[in-house]
MARLO-321433 format. One record per residue (C-alpha): residue in one letter; x, y, z. Coordinates in steps of 0.5 Angstrom, whole numbers, padded with zeros to 4 digits, always signed. Layout:
! residues N
AXYZ;...
! end
This chain:
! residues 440
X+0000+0000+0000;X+0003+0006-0002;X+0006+0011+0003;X+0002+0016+0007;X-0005+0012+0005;X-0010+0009+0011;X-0014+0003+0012;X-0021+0003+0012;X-0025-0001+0017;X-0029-0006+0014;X-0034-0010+0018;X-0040-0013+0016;X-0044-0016+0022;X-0043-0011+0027;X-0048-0004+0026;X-0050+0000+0030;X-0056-0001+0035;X-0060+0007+0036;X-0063+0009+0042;X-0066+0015+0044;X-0061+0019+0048;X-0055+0015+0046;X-0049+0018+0046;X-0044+0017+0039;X-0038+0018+0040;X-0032+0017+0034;X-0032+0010+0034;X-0039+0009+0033;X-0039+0013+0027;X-0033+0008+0025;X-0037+0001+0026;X-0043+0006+0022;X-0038+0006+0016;X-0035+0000+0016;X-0042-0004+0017;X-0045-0002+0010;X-0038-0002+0006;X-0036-0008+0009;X-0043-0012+0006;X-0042-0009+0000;X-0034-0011-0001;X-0036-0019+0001;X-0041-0019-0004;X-0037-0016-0010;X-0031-0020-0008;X-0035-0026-0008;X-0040-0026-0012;X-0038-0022-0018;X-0030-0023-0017;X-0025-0018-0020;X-0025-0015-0027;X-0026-0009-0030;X-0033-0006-0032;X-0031-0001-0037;X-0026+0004-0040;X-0019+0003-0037;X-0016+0004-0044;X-0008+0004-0044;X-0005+0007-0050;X+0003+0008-0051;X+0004+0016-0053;X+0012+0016-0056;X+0010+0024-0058;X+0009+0025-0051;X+0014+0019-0048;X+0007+0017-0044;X+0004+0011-0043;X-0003+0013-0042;X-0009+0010-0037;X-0016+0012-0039;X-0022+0013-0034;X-0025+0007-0032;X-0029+0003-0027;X-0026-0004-0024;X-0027-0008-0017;X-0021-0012-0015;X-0020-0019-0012;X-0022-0017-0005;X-0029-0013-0008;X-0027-0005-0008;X-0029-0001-0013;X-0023+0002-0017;X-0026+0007-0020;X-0021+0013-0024;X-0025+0019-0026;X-0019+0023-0030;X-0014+0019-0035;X-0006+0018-0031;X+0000+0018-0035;X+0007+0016-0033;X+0014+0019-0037;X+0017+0012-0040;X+0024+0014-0040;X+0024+0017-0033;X+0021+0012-0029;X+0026+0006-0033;X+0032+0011-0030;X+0028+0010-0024;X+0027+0003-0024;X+0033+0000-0029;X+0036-0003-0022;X+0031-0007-0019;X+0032-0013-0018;X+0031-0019-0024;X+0029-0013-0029;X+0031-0016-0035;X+0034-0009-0040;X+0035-0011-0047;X+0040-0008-0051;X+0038-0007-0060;X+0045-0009-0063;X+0043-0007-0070;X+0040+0001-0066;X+0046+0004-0061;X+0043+0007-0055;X+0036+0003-0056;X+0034-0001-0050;X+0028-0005-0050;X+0025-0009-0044;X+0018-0011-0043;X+0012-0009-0037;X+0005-0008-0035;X+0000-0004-0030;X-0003-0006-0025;X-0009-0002-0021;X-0010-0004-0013;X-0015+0001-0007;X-0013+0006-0004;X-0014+0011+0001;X-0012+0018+0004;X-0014+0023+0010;X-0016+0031+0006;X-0020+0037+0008;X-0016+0039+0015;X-0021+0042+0019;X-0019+0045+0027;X-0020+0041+0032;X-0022+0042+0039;X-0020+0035+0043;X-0016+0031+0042;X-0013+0024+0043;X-0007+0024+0048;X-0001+0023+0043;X-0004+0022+0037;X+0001+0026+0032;X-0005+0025+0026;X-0009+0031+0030;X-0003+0035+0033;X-0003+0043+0033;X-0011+0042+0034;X-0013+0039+0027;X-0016+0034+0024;X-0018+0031+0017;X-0025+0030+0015;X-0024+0027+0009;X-0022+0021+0006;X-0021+0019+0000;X-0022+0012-0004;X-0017+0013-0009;X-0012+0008-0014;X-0006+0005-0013;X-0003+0005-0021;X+0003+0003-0022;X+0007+0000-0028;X+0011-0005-0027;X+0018-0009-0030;X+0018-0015-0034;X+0012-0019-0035;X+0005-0022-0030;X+0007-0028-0026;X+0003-0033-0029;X-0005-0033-0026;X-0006-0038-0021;X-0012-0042-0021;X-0020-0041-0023;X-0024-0042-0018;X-0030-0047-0020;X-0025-0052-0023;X-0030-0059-0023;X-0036-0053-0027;X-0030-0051-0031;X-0028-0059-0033;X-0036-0060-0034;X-0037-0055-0039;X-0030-0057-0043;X-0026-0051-0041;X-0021-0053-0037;X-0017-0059-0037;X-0017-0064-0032;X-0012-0065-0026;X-0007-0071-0028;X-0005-0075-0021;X+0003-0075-0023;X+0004-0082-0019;X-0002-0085-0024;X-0001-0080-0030;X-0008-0080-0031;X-0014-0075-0028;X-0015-0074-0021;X-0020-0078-0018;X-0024-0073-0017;X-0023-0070-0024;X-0025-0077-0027;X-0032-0077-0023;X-0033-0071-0026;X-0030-0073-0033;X-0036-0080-0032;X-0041-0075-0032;X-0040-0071-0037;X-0039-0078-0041;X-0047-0079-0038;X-0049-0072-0041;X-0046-0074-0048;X-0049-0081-0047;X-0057-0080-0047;X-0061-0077-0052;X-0060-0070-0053;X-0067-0069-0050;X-0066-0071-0044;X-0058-0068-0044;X-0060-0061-0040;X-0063-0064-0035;X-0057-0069-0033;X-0052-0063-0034;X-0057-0059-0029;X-0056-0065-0025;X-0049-0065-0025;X-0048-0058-0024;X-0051-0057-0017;X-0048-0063-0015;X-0041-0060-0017;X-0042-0053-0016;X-0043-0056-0008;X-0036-0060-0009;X-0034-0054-0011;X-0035-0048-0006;X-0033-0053-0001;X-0027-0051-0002;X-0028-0043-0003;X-0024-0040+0004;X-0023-0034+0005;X-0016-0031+0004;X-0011-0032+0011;X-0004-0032+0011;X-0001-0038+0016;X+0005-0033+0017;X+0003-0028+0019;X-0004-0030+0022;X-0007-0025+0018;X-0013-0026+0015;X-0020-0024+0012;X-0028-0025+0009;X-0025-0024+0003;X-0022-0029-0002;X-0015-0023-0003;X-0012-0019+0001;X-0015-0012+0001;X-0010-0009-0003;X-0009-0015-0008;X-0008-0011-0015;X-0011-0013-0022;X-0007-0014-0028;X-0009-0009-0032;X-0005-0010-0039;X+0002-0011-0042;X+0007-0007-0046;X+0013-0012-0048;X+0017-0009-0053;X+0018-0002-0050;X+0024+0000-0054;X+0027+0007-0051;X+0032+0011-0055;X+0037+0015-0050;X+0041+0020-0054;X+0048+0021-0056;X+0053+0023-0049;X+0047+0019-0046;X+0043+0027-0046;X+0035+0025-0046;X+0031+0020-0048;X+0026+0018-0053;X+0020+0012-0053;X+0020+0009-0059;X+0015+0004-0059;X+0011-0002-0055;X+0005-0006-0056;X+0000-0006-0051;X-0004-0012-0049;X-0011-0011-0045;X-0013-0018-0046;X-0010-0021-0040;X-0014-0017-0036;X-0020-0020-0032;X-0027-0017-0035;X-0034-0017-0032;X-0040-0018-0037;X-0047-0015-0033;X-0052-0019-0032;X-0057-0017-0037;X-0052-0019-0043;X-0051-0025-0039;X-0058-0027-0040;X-0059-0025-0046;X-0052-0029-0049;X-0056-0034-0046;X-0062-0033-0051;X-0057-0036-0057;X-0059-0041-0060;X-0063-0047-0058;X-0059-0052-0058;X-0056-0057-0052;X-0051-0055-0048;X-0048-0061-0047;X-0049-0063-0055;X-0044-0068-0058;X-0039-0063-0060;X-0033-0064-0067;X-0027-0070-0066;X-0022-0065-0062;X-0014-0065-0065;X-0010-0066-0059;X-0006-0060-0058;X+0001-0060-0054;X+0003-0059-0047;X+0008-0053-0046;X+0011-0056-0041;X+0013-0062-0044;X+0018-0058-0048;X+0025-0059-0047;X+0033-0060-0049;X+0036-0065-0045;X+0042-0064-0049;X+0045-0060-0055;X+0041-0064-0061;X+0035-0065-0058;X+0029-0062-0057;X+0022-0067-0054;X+0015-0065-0052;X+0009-0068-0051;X+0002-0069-0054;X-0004-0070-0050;X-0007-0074-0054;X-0005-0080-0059;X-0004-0077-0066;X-0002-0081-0073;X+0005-0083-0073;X+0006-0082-0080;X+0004-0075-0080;X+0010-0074-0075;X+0015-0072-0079;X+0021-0067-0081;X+0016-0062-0085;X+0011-0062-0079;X+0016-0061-0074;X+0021-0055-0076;X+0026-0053-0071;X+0030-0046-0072;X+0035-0042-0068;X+0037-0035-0067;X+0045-0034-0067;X+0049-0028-0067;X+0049-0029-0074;X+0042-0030-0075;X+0037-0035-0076;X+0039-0041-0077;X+0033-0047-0079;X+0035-0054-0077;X+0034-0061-0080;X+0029-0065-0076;X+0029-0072-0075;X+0022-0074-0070;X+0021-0080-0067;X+0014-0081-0064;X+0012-0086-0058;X+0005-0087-0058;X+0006-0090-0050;X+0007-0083-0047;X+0005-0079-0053;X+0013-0076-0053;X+0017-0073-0059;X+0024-0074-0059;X+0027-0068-0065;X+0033-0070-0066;X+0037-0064-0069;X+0043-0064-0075;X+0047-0059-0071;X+0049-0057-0063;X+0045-0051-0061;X+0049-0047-0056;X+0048-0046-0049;X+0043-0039-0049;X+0041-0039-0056;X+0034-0038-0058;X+0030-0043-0060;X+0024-0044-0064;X+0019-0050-0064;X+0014-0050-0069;X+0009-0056-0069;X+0004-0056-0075;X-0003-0056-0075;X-0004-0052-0082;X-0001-0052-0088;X-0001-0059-0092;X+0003-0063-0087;X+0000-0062-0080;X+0000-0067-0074;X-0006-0071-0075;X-0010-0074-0068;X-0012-0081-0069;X-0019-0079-0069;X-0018-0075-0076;X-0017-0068-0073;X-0011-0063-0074;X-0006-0061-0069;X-0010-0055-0065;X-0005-0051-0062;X-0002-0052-0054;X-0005-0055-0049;X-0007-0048-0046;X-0012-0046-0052;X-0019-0048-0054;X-0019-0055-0057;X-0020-0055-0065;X-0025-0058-0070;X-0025-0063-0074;X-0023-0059-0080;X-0018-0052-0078;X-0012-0054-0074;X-0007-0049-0070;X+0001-0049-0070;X+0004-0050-0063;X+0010-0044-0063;X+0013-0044-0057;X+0020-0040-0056;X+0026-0042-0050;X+0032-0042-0049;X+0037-0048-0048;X+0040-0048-0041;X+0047-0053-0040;X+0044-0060-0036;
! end
């Protein structure tokens, strides 16, 4: 929380009971405050969760050297409302002097354009709040240094913390809701790594989904519906609010009060410092609002739902399978492996469907790939024609378009990573996934 700001009383089952010739005093007015904004702030937090509602643009400025935050409304994980009523700016230059020393910020240099450097960011929005409006004050508490002198503030101000942070966001943690998510086919199942199958309590919810799809499309609404209450139970049981063992902190809501909202990214900033390091001048960079959270209002929720009419849990195309990002890996200088999630046709591995190219310092380079295919753990083995160098860029590229993708053994093209939508039967998706080998 920034300096200078305060914290705000928040408590929703305690009011205040009123009696003729009761006598309120400054606490009183606080249990007052925080009763009506403590019952907002848990119902925020946990039934609508954080997002933004509308605006909140971020626009990147180099004939002004700003990046620029547009007004806007959002709530964040622990149920304030962020709302910004004037746009803010912050000088790129200025504050990458301030910040180029911090720890773990990672400033690039373009050999092919002296004196630029490029590194990547991205805002974020959390609640604040500070004391205004001084007025005189007759009594005061003894020792408090916040009304010395006989005066007060009378005011305080919900306000935004903005800050434009280095490097890129910590990946999300995960959704709540995860059985719902599994039922409906938007999340993949958790895989026990003992077993290296779906967690037991995933697959009763994969069985279900199974049971759906089973019946006639008639009764399939009815049988999810029926699924839906049952693990939307399992499901809440294990919503908490969020504590923290260390420090014994704790509160109603699933955040700590001050837990920030990822509002967008900007990698690829390039700044130019000018000769005999004099000024400095914002070139570019490329603004990503996508990653934000985003709340849909409950009418245009409702009126989604009028789409057309058909079964929720209809049979849906043959998926392509899709690889697991995290199944990429160099285990020495001439290989590279990764995993599918499903089986796939062996003849469609190919060197054609699996091109492998790195950047040195004298450019790209594109690699012969010779793959070889397990069918047991779905793994690829590329086998490479020459060493790639320790620190050297890798770019792997799996087809799933073009006349040579990987093909499932259902018929479907590759559909892309593992972290994306599952494909069709007919349009496929590449996996492009770009790293670096490290020494073993």
């Amino acid at each position: 929380m920034p300096e200078g700001s305060v914290t705000l009383s928040s408590n929703p089952m305690q009011c205040l009971n009123y009696e003729f010739g009761m006598l309120l005093g400054r606490e009183d007015f606080i249990v007052e405050q925080g009763y009506h904004r403590g019952k907002v702030r848990l119902h925020n937090a946990w039934l609508h969760r954080e997002g933004v509602a509308w605006g909140y643009a971020v626009d990147l400025n180099p004939e002004t050297d700003e990046i620029v935050v547009r007004r806007g409304l959002a709530y964040s994980p622990a149920g304030h409302e962020l709302l910004l009523t004037t746009d803010v700016c912050v000088n790129v230059p200025l504050w990458l002097e301030k910040h180029r020393s911090d720890p773990g910020f990672e400033i690039r240099t373009d050999e092919a354009s002296p004196g630029v450097e490029i590194f990547d960011a991205y805002v974020t929005l959390a609640p604040s709040a500070c004391l205004s409006r001084p007025v005189p004050s007759i009594a005061q508490t003894c020792g408090d240094a916040s009304t010395s002198g006989g005066v007060a503030y009378s005011r305080v101000m919900e306000v935004i913390d903005i800050r434009l942070v280095p490097g890129l966001p910590p990946e999300p943690g995960p959704l709540p809701f995860h059985r719902l998510r599994v039922l409906f086919g938007i999340e993949q199942p958790h895989i026990d790594e003992a077993t290296n199958a779906a967690t037991a309590s995933d697959q009763e919810v994969l069985d279900a989904r199974d049971n759906v799809l089973a019946q006639p499309e008639a009764d399939q609404p009815a049988a999810l519906l029926a699924f839906l209450r049952r693990f939307a139970a399992l499901d809440s049981l294990e919503e908490k609010p969020w504590s923290d063992a260390g420090t014994g902190e704790s509160s109603l809501t699933p955040s700590p009060d001050d837990t920030p909202i990822i509002l967008a990214t900007i990698s690829g900033i390039r700044v130019q410092t000018g000769a005999n390091g004099s000024g400095a001048d914002l070139l570019e960079g490329t603004v990503d609002v996508t990653v934000r959270p985003t709340l849909i209002p409950t009418r245009t929720i409702q009126e989604l739902l009028a789409g057309p009419a058909q079964s929720a849990a209809a049979t849906p195309e043959a998926q392509g399978p899709r690889v697991v990002p995290s199944s990429v890996n160099s285990p020495d200088a001439e290989t590279i492996t990764f995993a599918f999630d499903a089986d796939v046709q062996q003849a469609s591995v190919s060197g054609e469907s699996v091109q492998v190219s790195v950047l040195g310092e004298s450019g790209w380079r594109v690699l012969v790939v010779t793959p070889t295919y397990d069918a047991a753990s779905h793994m690829v083995s590329a086998h490479l024609d020459s060493a790639v160098a320790a620190g050297e860029l890798i770019r792997l590229t799996v087809r799933g378009t073009g006349s040579t993708p990987v093909i499932g053994t259902n018929g479907a093209p590759l559909a892309g990573s593992a972290d994306t939508p599952a494909g069709s039967t007919h349009e496929g998706s590449d996996f492009v996934w770009m790293f670096r080998r490290t020494e073993a």
